[in-house]
Residue frames relative to the residue before (quaternion, step in Angstrom):
aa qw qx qy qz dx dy dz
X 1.0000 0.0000 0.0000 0.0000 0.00 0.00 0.00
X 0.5304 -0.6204 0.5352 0.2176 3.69 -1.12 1.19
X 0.6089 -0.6303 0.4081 0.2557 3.38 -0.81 1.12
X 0.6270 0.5068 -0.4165 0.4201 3.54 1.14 -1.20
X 0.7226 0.5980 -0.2549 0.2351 3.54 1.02 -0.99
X 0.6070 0.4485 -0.3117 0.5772 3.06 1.66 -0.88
X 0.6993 0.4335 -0.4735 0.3144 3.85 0.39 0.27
X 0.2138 0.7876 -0.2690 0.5115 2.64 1.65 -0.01
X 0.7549 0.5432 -0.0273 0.3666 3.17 -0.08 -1.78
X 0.6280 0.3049 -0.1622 0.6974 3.67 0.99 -1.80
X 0.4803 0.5248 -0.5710 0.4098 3.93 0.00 -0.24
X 0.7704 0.3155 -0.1842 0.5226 3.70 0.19 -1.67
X 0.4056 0.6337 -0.3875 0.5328 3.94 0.46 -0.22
X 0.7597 0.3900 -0.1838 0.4868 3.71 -0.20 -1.64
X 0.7927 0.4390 -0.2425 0.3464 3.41 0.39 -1.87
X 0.6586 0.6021 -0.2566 0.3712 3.49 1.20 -0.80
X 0.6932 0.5385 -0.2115 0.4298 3.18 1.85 -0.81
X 0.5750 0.5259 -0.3115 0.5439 3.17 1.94 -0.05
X 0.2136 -0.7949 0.4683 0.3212 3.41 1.88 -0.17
X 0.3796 0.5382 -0.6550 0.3703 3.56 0.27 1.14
X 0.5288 -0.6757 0.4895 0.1556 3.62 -1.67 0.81
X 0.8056 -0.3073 0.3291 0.3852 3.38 -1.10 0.25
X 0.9060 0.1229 -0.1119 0.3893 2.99 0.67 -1.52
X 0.3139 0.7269 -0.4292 0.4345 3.04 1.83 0.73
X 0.8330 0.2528 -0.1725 0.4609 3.46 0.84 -1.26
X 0.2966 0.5789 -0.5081 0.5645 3.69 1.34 0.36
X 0.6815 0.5096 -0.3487 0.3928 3.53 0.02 -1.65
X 0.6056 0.6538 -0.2520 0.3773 3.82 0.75 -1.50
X 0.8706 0.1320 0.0332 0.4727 3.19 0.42 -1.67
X 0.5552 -0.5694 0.4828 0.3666 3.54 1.15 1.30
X 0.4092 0.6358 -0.5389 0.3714 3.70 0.25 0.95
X 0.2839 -0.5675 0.6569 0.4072 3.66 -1.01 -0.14
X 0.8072 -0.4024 0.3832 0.1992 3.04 -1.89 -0.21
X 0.7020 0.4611 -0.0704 0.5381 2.67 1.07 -1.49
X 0.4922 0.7226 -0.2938 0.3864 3.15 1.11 -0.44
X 0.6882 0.5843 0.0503 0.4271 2.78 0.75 -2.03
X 0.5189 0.4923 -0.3181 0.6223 3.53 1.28 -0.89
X 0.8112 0.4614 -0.3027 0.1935 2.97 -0.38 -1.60
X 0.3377 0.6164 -0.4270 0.5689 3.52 1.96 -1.15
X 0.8724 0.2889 -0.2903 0.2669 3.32 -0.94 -1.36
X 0.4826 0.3403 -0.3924 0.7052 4.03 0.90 -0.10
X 0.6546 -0.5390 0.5236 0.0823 3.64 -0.79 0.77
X 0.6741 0.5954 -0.3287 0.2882 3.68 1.53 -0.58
X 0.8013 0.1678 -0.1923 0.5411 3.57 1.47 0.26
X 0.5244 -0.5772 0.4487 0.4364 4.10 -1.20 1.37
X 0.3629 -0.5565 0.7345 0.1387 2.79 -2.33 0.44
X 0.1615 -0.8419 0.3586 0.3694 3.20 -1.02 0.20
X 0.6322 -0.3859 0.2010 0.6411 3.83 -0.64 0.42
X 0.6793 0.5628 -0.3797 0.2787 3.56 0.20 -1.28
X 0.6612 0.5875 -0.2231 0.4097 3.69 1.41 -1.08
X 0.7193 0.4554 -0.1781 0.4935 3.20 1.48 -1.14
X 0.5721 0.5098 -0.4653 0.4431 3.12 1.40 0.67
X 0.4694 0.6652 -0.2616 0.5184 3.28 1.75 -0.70
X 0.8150 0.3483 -0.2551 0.3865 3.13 0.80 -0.89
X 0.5046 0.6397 -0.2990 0.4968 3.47 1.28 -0.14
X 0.7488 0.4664 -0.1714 0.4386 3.01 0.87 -1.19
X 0.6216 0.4680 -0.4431 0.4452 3.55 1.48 -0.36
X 0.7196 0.4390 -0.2047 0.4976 3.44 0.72 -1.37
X 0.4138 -0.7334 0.4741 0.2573 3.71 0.97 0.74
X 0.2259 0.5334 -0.6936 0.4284 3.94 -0.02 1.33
X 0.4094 -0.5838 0.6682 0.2123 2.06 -2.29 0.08
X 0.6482 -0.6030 0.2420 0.3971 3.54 -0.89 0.57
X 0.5063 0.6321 -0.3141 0.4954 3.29 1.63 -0.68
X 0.5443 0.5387 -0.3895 0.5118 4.11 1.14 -0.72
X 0.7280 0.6132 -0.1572 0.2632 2.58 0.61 -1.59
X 0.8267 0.2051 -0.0865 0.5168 3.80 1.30 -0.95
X 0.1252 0.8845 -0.3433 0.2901 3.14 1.88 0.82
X 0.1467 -0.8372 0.5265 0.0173 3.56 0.65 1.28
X 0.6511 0.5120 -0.4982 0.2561 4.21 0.67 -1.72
């Protein structure tokens, strides 16, 4: 599995454990939806600056957060 996908993966993992939706955490980080999907399927980059946003919403740490093992 392609790194982009497995961050992907802990993105939806994290967000689900905060039971907030797609468009809850899109909504959060000024994201579209679709967007946001596409992050979590591996089919589009994030930047660093987001994946701090995003860490920082769903209260992780970036290290959770880019957990590849």
């Amino acid at each position: 599995m392609s790194r982009l996908k497995q961050l992907g993966q802990n993105i939806k993992q994290y967000r689900k454990a905060k039971k907030l939706s797609q468009n809850q955490l899109a909504e959060i980080l000024d994201f579209s939806r679709e967007h946001l999907a596409c992050v979590e399927t591996g089919k589009e980059f994030i930047s660093l600056r987001k994946l701090f946003e995003i860490a920082d919403t769903l209260e992780i740490s970036m290290k959770n957060l880019i957990n590849f093992d």
